[in-house]
C-alpha positions as CSV (number, residue, x, y, z in Angstrom):
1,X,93.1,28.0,193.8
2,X,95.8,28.2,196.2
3,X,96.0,30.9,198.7
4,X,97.5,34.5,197.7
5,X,99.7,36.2,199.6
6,X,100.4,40.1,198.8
7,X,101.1,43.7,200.5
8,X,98.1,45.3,201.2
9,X,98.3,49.5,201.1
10,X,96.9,52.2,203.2
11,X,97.2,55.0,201.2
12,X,95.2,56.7,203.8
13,X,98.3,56.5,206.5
14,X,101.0,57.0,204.3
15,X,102.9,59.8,204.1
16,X,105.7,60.2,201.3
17,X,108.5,59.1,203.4
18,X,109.5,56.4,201.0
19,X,111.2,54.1,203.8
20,X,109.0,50.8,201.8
21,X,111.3,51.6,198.4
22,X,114.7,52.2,200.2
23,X,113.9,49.1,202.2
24,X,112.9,47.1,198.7
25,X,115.6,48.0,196.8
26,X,118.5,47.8,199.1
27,X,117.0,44.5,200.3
28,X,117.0,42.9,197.1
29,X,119.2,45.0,194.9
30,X,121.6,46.3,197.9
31,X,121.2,49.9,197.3
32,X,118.7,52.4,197.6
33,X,117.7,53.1,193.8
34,X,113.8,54.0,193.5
35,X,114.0,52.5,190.0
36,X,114.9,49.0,191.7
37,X,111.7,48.9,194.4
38,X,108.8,46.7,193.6
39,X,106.7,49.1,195.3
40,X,106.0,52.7,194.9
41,X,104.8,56.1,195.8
42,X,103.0,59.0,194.6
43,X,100.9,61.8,194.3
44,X,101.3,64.5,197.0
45,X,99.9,65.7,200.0
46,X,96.7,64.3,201.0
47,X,96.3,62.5,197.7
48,X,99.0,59.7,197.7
49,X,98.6,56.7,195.9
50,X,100.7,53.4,196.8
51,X,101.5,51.1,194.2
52,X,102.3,47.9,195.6
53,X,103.4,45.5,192.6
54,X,101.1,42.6,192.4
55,X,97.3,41.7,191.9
56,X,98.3,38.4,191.3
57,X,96.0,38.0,188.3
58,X,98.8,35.4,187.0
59,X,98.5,37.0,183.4
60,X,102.3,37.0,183.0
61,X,102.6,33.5,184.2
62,X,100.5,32.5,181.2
63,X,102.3,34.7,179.0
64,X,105.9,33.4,180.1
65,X,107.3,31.6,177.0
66,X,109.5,29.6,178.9
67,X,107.0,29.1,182.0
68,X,109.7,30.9,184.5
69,X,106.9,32.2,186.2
70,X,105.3,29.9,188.4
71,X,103.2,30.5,191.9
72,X,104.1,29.1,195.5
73,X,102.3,27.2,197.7
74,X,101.3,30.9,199.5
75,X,100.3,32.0,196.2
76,X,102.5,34.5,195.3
77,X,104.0,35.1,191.7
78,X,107.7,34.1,191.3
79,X,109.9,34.4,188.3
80,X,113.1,31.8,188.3
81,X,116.1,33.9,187.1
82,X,117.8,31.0,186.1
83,X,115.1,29.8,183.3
84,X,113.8,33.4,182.3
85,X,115.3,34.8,179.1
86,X,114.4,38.1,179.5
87,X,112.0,38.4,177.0
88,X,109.9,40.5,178.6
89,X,106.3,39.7,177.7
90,X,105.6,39.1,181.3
91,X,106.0,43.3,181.8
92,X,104.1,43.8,178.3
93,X,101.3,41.9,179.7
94,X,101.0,43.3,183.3
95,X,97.8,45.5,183.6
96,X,99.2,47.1,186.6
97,X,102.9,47.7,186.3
98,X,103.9,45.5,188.6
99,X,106.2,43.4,186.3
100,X,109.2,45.9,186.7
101,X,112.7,46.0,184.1
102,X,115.2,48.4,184.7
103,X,117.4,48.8,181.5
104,X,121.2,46.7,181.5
105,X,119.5,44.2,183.3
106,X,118.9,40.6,182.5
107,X,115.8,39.7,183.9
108,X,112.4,41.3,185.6
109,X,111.6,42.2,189.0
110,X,108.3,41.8,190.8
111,X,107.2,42.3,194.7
112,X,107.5,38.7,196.5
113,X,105.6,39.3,199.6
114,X,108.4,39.2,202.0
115,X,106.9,42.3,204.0
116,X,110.3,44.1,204.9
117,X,108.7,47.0,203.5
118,X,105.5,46.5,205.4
119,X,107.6,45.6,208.5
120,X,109.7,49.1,208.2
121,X,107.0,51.6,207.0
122,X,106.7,53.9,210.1
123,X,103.0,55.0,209.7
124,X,102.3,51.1,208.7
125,X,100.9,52.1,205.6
126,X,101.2,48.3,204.1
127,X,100.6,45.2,205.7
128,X,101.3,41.4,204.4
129,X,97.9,39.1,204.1
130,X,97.1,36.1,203.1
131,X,93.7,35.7,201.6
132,X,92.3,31.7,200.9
133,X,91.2,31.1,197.3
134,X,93.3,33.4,196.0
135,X,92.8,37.1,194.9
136,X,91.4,38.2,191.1
């Protein structure tokens, strides 16, 4: 199994700000729309819970229909907009949420392990990692 690389959270450290989903979506979607971040925050207070996208458990890559979903070499899920069909079994099938739609557009979303949210996040609440053999 190749190696995975993902965000890893802290929910310990993090504090609500929500600098990791304006730094998501305006990187990739170029606008800071909470609805367009592959990862996310909530709960409040003490109790705050960071969703960040992926387990990589490769479910929806299985699922694909028109196998749009393949994994690098790093190991991280990646979904080809130019063969997906929007279809969207990939986000039926995620355990987690992590497949994300938003309505009007064509295709899915999902967290690619880039780590600009990581790098951004002023308590460093995230962190990028790569684990060998992959994560289940």
């Amino acid at each position: 199994m190749p190696p995975s690389k993902h965000l890893k959270p802290y929910p310990e450290r993090c504090t609500g700000c929500g600098t990791c989903m304006t730094t998501c979506s305006t990187t990739f979607f170029g606008k800071d729309d909470p609805e367009r971040s592959c990862i996310r925050i909530s709960g409040k207070d003490g109790d705050r819970h960071i969703t960040v996208c992926d387990q990589e458990c490769r479910l929806c890559e299985a699922e694909c229909p028109v196998r749009a979903i393949t994994v690098s070499a790093q190991g991280v899920v990646m979904i080809n907009r130019k063969i997906c069909v929007g279809c969207l079994a990939c986000v039926a099938v995620c355990p987690i949420g992590a497949m994300m739609h938003v309505a009007g557009d064509a295709n899915p979303f999902k967290c690619v392990a880039c780590g600009a949210c990581a790098r951004k996040c002023p308590a460093m609440a995230i962190e990028i990692v790569t684990e060998e053999g992959g994560r289940r």
